[in-house]
C-alpha positions, 0 to 999 in steps of 0.5 A: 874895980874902981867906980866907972864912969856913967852916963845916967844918974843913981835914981834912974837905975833904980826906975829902970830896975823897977818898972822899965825892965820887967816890960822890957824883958818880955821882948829881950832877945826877939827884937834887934837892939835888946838882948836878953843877958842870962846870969847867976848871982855871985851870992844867991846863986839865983838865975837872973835875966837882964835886958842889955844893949849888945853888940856882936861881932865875929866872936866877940861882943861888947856892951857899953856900961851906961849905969857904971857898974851894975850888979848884972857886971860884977855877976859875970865877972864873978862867974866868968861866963854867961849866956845872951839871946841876941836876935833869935840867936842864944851864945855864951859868953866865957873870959869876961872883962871890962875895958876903960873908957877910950879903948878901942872895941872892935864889936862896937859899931861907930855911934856906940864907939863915941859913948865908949870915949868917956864909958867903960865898955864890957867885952866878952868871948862868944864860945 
């Protein structure tokens, strides 16, 4: 997968990484708008919880990939499926991919189809 398009810069992952998300995680998956990723590590094998913005809808969910692609992405699509605590509400996540900016995403409400114009967008299944 070639480098995807991002809308934030290198530095500010890492401030994200270190200091945002382990405040962020606690509330992942229990308040609307934050989910909580569940997802093994394709060299560690390591069990990691990453809080993500989702969008569901009917079987399908999206993600759109503000921070390019993130180590969270290349997880997934090594192990080819994944779990997400969405609201109360705990799916799997099989057949991951990544759609390129401008596609057309049917989980994605309006606001986060205009981000998806110029950012890539991770699609999955909820089995």
């Amino acid at each position: 997968m070639a480098d995807l398009p991002r809308m934030f810069p290198e530095w500010l992952d890492r401030i994200q990484i270190k200091y945002m998300n382990p405040v962020i995680r606690p509330l992942a998956g229990r308040l609307p708008g934050i989910a909580k990723l569940t997802h093994r590590g394709r060299r560690s094998g390591r069990t990691y919880q990453t809080p993500v913005t989702a969008y569901r809808s009917g079987g399908e969910v999206a993600i759109v990939l503000g921070h390019g692609e993130t180590d969270w992405v290349r997880n997934v699509l090594a192990a080819g499926e994944a779990d997400l605590q969405l609201f109360r509400n705990r799916v799997h996540l099989a057949n991951p991919r990544v759609v390129p900016p401008g596609s057309t995403v049917a989980a994605l409400p309006g606001f986060a189809r205009r981000q998806a114009k110029n950012l890539a967008v991770f699609v999955a299944d909820v089995t």
